[in-house]
C-alpha positions in Angstrom: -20.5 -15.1 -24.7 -17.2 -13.4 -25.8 -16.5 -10.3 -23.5 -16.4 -7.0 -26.0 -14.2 -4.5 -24.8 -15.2 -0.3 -25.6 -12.6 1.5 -27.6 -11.7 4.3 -26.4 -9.3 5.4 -29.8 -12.0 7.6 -31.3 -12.6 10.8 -29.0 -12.8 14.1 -30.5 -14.0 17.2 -28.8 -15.9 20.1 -30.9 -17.4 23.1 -29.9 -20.2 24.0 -31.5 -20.0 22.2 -34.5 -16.2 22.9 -35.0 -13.5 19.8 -34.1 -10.8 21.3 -31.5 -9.4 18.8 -29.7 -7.8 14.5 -30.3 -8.5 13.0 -26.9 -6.6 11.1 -25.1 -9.0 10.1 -22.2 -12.2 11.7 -21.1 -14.3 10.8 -18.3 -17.7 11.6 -17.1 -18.8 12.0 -13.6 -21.9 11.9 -11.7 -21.8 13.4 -8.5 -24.9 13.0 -6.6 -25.5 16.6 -4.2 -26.9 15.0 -0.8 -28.2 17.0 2.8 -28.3 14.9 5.8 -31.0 15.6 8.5 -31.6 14.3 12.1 -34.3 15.2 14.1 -36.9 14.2 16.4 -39.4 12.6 13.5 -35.9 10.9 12.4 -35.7 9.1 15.7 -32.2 10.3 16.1 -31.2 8.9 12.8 -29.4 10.5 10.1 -31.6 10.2 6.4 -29.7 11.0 3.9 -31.5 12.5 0.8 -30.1 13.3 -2.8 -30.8 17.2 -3.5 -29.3 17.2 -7.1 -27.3 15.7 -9.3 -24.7 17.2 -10.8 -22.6 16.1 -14.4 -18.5 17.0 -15.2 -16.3 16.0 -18.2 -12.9 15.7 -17.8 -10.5 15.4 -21.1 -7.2 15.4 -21.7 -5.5 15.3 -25.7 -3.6 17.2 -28.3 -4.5 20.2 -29.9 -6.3 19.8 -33.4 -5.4 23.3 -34.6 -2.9 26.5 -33.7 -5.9 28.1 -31.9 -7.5 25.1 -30.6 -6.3 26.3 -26.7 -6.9 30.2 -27.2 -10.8 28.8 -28.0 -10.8 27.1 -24.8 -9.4 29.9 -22.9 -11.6 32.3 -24.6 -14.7 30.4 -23.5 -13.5 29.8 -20.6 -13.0 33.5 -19.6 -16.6 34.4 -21.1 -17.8 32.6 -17.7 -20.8 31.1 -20.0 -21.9 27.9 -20.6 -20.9 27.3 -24.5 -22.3 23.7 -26.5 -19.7 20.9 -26.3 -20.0 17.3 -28.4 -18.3 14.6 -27.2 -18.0 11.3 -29.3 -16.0 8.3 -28.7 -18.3 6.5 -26.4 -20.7 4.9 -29.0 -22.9 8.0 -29.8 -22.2 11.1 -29.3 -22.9 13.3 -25.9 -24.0 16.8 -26.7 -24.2 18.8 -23.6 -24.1 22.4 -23.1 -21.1 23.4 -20.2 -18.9 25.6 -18.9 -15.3 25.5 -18.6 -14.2 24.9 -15.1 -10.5 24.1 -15.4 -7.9 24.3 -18.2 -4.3 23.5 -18.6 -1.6 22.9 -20.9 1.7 21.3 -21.7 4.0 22.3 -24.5 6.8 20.1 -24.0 10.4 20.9 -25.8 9.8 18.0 -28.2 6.5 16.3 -29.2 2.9 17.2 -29.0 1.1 19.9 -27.4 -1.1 19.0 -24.8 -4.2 19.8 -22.7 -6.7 18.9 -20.3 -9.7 20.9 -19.1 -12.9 20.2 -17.0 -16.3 21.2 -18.3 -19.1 21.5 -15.8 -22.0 20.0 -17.0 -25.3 22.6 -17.0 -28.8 21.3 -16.5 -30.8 21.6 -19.5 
């Protein structure tokens, strides 16, 4: 069987329904939240137990519009959880999120560029 690579040509970021950003790379983590216990009923032994889990985007690309960043920064500094839809990886990811982190670059010549981290909210 021939391996079949992803392509990863096609992301594009919206918010809401609106298309803001051309991406570069994105990722998405899972970070598993664990407590460690040891007691008597352990015998001495550390369990380890998952508490939650929780989900973060990370993108980078180029701005699709003039006001693609302020929109970013805007919702960012609202401190609420906005709906995000990211496609690119086969079907789309809808996910509601907040903005965690969120930089640019707007080099002498070429593109402008960002990349931002979206904290995944449980639905």
């Amino acid at each position: 069987m021939a391996k079949t690579n992803i392509a990863g040509h096609t992301g594009i970021l919206k918010m809401g329904e609106l298309p803001i950003t051309c991406l570069t790379s994105s990722s998405y983590n899972l970070t598993a939240n664990t407590i460690e216990k040891v007691n008597m009923c352990t015998q001495g032994k550390t369990v380890t137990t998952v508490q939650s889990v929780s989900k973060e985007v990370q993108i980078e690309g180029e701005f699709m519009t003039e006001n693609s960043f302020e929109m970013l920064r805007t919702q960012m500094k609202l401190k609420t959880a906005t709906n995000f839809t990211l496609s690119g990886r086969g079907s789309d990811i809808t996910f509601s999120a907040i903005i965690t982190a969120l930089s640019d670059s707007f080099p002498a010549e070429g593109d402008a560029t960002f990349s931002a981290t979206l904290a995944i909210q449980p639905a």
